[in-house]
N, C-alpha and C positions, 0 to 999 in steps of 0.2 A: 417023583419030583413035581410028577403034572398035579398031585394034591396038594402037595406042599404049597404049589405056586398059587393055588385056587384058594385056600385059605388062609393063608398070606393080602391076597386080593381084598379075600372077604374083609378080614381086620380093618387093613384101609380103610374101606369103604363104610365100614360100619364107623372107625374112627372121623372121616373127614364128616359124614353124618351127624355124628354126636356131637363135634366142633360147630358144626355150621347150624344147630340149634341153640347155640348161645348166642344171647341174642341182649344189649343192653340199653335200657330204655331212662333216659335221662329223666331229672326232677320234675321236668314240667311237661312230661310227657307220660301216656300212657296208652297199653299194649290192649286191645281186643282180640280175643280169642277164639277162634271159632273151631270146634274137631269136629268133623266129618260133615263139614254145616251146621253142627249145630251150635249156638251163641254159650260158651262155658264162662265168660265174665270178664276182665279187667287185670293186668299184670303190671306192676312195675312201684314204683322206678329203681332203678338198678339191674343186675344182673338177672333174667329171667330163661328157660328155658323153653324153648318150641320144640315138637315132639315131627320130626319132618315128614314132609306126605300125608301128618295125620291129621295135623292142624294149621291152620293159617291164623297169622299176624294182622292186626291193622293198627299205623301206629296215629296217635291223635295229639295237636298240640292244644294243652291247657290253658295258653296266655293268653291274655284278651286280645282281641283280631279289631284292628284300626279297617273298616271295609266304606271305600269310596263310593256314594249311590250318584251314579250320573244324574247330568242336567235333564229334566222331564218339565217336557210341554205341558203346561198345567191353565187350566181356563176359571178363571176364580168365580165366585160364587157371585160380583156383577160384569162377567161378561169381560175379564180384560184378560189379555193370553201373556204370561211369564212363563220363565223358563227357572226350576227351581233345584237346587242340586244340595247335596246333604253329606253326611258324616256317620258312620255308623259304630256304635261299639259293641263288641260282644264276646261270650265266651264261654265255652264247653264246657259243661258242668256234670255230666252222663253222658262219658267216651260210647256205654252200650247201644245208648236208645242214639245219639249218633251217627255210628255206623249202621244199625237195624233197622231206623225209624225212616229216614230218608237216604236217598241214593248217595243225595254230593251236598252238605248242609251248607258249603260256601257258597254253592252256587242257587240254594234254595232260598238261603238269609239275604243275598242280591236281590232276586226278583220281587221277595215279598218286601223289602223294602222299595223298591222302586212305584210297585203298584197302591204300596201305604202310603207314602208321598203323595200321589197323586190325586190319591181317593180324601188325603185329608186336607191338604192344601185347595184343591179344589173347593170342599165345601166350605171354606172362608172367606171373605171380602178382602180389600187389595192394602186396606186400612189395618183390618187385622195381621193379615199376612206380614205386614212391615213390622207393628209395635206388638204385636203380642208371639212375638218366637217362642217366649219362653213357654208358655201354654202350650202352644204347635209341640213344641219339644218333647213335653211332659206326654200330649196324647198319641205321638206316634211312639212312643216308646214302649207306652201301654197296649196297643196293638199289637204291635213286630213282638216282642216278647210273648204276649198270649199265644201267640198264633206259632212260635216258636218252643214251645213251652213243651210239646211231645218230643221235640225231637232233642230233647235233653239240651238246648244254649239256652242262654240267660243273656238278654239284650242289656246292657248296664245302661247305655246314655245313646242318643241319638240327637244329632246337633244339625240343623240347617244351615249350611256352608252359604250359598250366594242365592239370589235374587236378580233375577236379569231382568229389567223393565223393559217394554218397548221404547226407542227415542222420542216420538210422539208424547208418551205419559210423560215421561222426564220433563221436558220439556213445561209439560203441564202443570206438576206438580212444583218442578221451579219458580212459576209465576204465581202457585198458591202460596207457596212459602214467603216467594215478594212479599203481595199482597196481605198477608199476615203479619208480617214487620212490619208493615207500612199500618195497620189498623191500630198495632199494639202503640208505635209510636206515636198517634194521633191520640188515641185515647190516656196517655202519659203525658200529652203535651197537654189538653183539653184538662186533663185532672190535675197539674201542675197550676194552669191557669185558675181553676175553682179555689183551691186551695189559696192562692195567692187573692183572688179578690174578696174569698171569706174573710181572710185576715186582715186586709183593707177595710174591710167594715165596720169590723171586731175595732180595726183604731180609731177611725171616724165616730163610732159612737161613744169611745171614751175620751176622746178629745172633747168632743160635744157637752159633756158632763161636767169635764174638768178643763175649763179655758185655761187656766194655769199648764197644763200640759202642752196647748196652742201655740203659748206663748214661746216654751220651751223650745218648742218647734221651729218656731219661727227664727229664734235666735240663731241655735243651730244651721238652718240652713245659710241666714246671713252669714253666720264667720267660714262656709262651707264656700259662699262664692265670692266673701272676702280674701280666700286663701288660694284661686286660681286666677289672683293678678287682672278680673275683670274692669273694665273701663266702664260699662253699664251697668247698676247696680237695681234690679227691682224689689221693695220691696213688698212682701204682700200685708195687707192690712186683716186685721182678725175681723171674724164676722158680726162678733160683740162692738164693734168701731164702725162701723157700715151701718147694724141696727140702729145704732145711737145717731150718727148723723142722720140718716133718714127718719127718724123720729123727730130728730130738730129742726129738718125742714120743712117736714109738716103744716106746723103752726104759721110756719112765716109763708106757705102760699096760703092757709087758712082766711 
């Protein structure tokens, strides 16, 4: 009975074994293999089988990893200190090199983004740093990826989340932006005015040519302050009427 009960055990044991190597690995995941240490490759998705004791599981997620890179003290390239914080995207492309190539890629793809940030923010001015994100964007993206490139992820996008100014600059830059309004509208009023006495000109000299048109003028503006109920009425005399009388008085102090 003492055998029977011994291999009875065994069955068990060999049974709850064989069970406890099925192992199932969803669509967006996948299984790293390793037997006796050594790297045998990639399993899944679906039902897969681990051979127990002999080999070990590592299971890895395929979806692209949304990874937040803290605010980093950054001193820009003239000397003013922000605080700049980012967006990271990425995503495991070679579960092997993965698990093999680095210890912990979450926590490797942090620090080298943190330190890319700093190293490339850093080397741009404060003017850049504000209007050319998109550039910024494109070159940390090109690093982090290279630099990630052995350990099997593929950096998709890297996006600069915030910009902390000092109050001081704020401050500063609010009254350059005044300032800037106030130039823009001086130079619209100033070109407003050109325009307006070019074309004053432009009429003077073709009234000049055509007193006929003078005249016309003149009329107009008479029934202009004939038609505001005025009690004083002036009107003005053409220059052709001026020349003429001073012509004919001439003679008679002559």
């Amino acid at each position: 009975m003492f055998g029977l009960g011994l291999a009875g055990t065994v069955i068990v044991v060999g049974a709850l074994l064989a069970i406890g190597g099925v192992k199932i690995v969803r669509e967006y995941e996948r299984a790293v293999i390793l037997r006796l240490g050594r790297l045998v490759g990639s399993r899944g998705p679906g039902v897969i089988y681990v051979v127990p004791f002999i080999e070990q599981m590592y299971k890895l997620d395929l979806r692209t990893v949304t990874l937040d890179v803290p605010s980093q003290d950054v001193i820009t390239r003239d000397n003013v200190s922000v605080k700049v914080s980012a967006v990271l995207y990425f995503r495991v492309i070679d579960p092997a090199r993965a698990v093999v190539e680095v210890q912990n890629y979450l926590y490797a793809a942090s620090q080298l983004a943190q330190t890319t940030l700093r190293s490339v923010c850093g080397q741009a001015q404060l003017d850049e740093l504000l209007a050319e994100r998109d550039r910024l964007n494109e070159n940390l993206q090109e690093i982090i990826d290279t630099s990630t490139e052995p350990w099997g992820i593929k950096v998709m996008m890297v996006e600069i989340k915030h910009i902390d100014l000092p109050a001081d600059m704020q401050r500063a830059m609010a009254r350059q932006a005044e300032a800037e309004r106030l130039r823009r509208a001086k130079v619209i009023n100033a070109e407003g005015e050109y325009q307006a006495a070019t074309r004053l000109g432009e009429a003077a000299a073709l009234m000049e040519c055509q007193p006929v048109a003078m005249t016309l003028r003149m009329l107009q503006t008479l029934k202009q302050i004939g038609s505001e109920n005025n009690h004083t009425i002036v009107v003005p005399l053409p220059l052709e009427v001026l020349r003429s009388l001073a012509g004919a008085a001439a003679p008679s102090r002559g």
